[in-house]
N, C-alpha and C positions, 0 to 999 in steps of 0.2 A: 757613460751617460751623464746627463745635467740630474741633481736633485736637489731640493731644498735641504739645506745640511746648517748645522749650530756651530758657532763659536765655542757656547757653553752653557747652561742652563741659566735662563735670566726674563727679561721683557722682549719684544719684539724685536727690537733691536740686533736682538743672538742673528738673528734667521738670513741666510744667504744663497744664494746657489751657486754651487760648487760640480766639481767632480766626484766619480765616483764609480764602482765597480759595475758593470750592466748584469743582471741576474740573467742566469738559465732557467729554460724547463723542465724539472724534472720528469721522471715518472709521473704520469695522473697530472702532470702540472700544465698550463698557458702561459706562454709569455704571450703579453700584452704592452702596446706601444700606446700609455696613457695621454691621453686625449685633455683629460676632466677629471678633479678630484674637488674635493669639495670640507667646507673645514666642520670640526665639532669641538664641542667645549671640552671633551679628552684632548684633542691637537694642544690648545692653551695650557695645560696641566701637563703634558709631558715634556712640552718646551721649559716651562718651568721646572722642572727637576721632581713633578709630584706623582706619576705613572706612566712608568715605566712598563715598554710592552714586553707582550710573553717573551717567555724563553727561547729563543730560536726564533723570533721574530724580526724583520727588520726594523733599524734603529730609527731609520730615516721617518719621520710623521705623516699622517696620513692614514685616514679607516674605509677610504673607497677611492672609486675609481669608475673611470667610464675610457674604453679605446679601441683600438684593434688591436685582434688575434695577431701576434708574427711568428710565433712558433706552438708548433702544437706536441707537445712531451709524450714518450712512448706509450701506450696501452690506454689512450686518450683516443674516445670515439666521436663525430655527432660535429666537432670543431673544425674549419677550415681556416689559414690563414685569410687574414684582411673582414673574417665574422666582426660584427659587431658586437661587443657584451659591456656589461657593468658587472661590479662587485664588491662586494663587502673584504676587507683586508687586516690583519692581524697590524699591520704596520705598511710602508713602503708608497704610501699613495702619491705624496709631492715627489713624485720624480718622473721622468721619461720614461721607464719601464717597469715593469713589474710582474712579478708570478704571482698568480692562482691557483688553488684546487683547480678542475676542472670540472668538477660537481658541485661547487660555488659558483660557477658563472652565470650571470642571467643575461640570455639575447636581448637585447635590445630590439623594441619595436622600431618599425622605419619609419614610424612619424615621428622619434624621436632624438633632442639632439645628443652630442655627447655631453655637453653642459648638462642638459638635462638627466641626461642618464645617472651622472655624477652624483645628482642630488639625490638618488633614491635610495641606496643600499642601507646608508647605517638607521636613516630613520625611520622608514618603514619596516624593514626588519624589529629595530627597535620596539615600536609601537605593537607589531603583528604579537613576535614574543610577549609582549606584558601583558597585552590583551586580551590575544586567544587563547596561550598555550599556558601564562601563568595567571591571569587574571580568569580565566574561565569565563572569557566572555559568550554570550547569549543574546539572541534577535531580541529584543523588546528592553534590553535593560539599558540603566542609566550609569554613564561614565562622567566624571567632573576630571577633566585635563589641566593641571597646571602650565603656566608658561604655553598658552593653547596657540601664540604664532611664531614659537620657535618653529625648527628643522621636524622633530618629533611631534610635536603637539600640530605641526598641521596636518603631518600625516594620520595621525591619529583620529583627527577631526573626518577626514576620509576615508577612512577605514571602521566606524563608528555608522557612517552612515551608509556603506553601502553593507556593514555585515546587518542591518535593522535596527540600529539601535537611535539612542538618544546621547547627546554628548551635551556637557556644561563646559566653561572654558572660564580663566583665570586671565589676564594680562595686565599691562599695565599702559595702557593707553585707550584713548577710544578707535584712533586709527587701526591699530593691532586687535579689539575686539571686532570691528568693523569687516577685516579681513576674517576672521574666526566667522562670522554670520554670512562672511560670502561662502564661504566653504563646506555649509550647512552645519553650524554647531546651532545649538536651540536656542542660548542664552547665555549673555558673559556678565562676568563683574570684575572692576578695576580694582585691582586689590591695593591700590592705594587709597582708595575710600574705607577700609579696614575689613575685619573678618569677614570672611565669604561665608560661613556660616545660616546666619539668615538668606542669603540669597540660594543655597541649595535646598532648606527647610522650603523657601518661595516656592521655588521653579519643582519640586519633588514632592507637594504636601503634606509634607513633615515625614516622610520613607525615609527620604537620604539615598544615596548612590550607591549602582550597586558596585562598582570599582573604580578608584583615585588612582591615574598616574601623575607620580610629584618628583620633583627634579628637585624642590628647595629643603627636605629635609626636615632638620630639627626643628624651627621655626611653625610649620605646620604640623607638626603629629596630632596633636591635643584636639585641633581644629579638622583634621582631618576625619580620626575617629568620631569626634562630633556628629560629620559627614555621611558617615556612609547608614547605609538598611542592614537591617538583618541578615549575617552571613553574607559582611560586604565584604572586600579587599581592598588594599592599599598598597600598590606598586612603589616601593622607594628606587627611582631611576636615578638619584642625582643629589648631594648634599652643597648645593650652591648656597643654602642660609647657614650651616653646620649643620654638624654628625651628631653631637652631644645631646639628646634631649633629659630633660628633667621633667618631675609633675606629672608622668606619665599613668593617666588611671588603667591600671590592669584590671577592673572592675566591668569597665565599659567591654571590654576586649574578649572576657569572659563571659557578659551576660548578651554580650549580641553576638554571641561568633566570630566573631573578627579576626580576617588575617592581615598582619602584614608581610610583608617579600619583600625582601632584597633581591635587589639582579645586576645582573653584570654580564654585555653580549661581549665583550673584546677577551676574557677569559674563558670562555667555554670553547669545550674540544670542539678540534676538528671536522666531528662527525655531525657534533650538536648544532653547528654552523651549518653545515651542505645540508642537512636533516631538515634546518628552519629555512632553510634556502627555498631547497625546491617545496616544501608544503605554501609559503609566500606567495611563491612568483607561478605553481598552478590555479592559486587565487586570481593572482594581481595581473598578470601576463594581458589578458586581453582589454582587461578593462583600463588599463594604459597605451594601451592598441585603439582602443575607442574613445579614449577621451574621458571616460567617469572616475577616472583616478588619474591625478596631474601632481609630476613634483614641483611645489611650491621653491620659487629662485626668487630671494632677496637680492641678489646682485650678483654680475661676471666680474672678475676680476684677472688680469692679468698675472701670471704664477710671482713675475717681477717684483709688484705690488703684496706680496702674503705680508710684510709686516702690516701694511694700512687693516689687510683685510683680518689679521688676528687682532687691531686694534678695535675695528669696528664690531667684532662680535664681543671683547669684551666688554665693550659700551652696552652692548645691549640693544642697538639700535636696528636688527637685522630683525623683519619678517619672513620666516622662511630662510634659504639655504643661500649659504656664501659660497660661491666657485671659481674655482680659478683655472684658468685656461695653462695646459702646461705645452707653451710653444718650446720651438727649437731654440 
C-alpha cells in the first residue's frame, strides 16, 4: 500500500509517500480501506522526533481515520465488508489501509462524508474524556475552553452545549471567536488583548468555572487557577506555551479544592479506548445523524499536499479540522 512515510525526523519537508507493507486483520480486528484521515498537533510532534507512538503501534502518523470495511478479522461480529466506520488509531492513519479493534469502530451516519467522518474521532473523544469522564462534567455548569476553534475546542464547544451546560472560549482572533459564538459558546476573549481573567470573573460573577480544558500549559496555570469556582478542575490537554511552571500558589489549590489533571488519550489501553468509544458514540450516534453535533473541517486537503497541510496547522491558521483525502 501507499503511506505517508519520513525520510527522518525534521520539518515538513521529512514527509513523503512511499511504499509499504499492507496490514492484516487480526482476531477482534477491521481492516479498513482509509478514505480520510485527518491531522493533530501529536501528527507535528511525532514528525519531529518528539512522541513517539506506543509500543506495538504503527510507525507510520496518524490518530484517525474514516473508510471502508475490506476485511472483517475472525470472532469479529455486527461488521460487514464495504460498512462504513471511523476511528480513533494508536498510529497508522496517512496510509491506504489500516486495522482497528473492532470494538473501536464507530458506524458512520449516512449523512455523512468520509472527510467528515475523519474529523471526529480524536477530538471528540478528546473533549468527551476531559469533560465528562475526567472533568466530572454536570448540566448547568461553567466550562472556559482554551484554543476554543481548534479540532478540540470546537468539539467541545458542542459537546458543552448539548450535555446543558455553559462554555467560555479563548482564541486569538475575532474571526475564530466569531466561529466559537456560531457553535453556541456564550462568550469569548482574545487573548491577545491580555489575561482572560477578568473576562471569566465578567461572564461567571466572580464564581469562576467550573472546568478549564487548556492545551497551553505553563503559561496559563496561575491564571487558570485564578479561574476556576470552588472545587473547580483544570484539564492539562496540551503544553504548546511549556511544561515548566513556576510561582505556582499551592494555597489557592488547597483553599478552594482544586484539581488539576493530566491526560493523555494516545497512551491508554486498549480497553480504556473501546470503553470511551462506545460510552461516546451511544451519546454522539444520532445527534450526528440529525445534525445537532457537526465536525467542524477547516479545510480538505489532498494526502499529496500533507507537508502544506502540517505547515498550515503549525501556523495556527486552521479553524476546526485539517483533512486529507487519501486517494490511490
Amino acid at each position: 500500500m501507499k503511506a505517508v512515510l519520513m525520510h527522518k525526523f525534521g520539518e515538513s519537508d521529512v514527509l513523503y509517500i512511499g511504499e509499504t507493507e499492507t496490514p492484516k486483520a487480526g482476531e477482534g480486528e477491521l481492516l479498513v480501506r482509509v478514505r480520510a484521515t485527518a491531522l493533530n498537533r501529536a501528527d507535528l510532534l511525532q514528525r519531529m522526533g518528539f512522541y513517539p507512538p506506543p509500543k506495538g503501534a504503527s510507525e507510520i502518523i496518524g490518530l484517525e481515520m474514516a473508510g471502508e470495511v475490506v476485511e472483517v478479522g475472525a470472532g469479529v461480529a455486527g461488521y460487514l465488508s464495504g460498512d462504513r466506520v471511523c476511528a480513533l488509531l494508536p498510529g497508522g492513519g496517512y496510509a491506504q489501509y489500516a486495522v482497528i479493534p473492532a470494538d473501536m469502530a464507530m458506524p458512520l451516519p449516512e449523512n455523512l462524508t468520509f472527510e467528515q467522518g475523519a474529523a471526529i474521532p480524536e477530538v471528540f473523544l478528546t473533549a468527551y474524556l476531559n469533560l465528562v469522564q475526567l472533568g466530572g462534567f454536570q448540566s448547568g455548569m461553567d466550562v472556559l475552553i482554551h484554543a476554543g476553534a481548534s479540532g478540540v475546542g470546537t468539539a467541545a464547544i458542542q459537546l458543552v452545549r448539548e450535555l446543558g451546560g455553559r462554555s467560555l472560549v479563548t482564541a486569538g482572533s475575532p474571526e475564530k471567536l466569531a466561529r466559537c459564538s456560531e457553535l453556541g459558546t456564550t462568550a469569548g476573549w482574545n487573548y491577545k488583548m491580555g489575561s482572560f481573567v477578568p473576562f471569566v470573573e465578567e461572564q461567571t460573577g466572580g464564581r469562576g468555572v467550573n472546568i478549564i480544558l487548556d492545551f497551553i500549559g505553563a503559561p496559563y496555570l496561575t491564571d487558570n487557577l485564578k479561574s476556576l469556582a470552588m472545587d473547580g478542575r483544570v484539564v492539562i490537554i496540551g503544553t504548546m506555551g511549556g511544561a515548566k511552571a513556576s510561582d505556582v500558589d499551592l494555597g489557592t489549590i488547597l483553599a478552594r479544592r482544586l484539581q488539576v489533571i493530566g491526560t493523555a488519550l494516545r497512551s491508554r489501553s486498549p480497553k480504556q479506548k473501546a470503553d470511551l468509544t462506545r460510552a461516546f458514540w451511544d451519546f454522539a450516534f444520532l445527534r450526528f445523524a440529525d445534525g445537532r453535533l457537526v465536525p467542524i473541517i477547516d479545510s480538505v486537503m489532498d494526502w499529496k499536499d500533507v507537508s502544506a497541510a502540517h505547515d498550515r496547522m503549525a501556523a495556527n491558521l486552521n479553524t476546526g479540522k485539517i483533512v486529507l483525502r487519501v486517494t490511490d
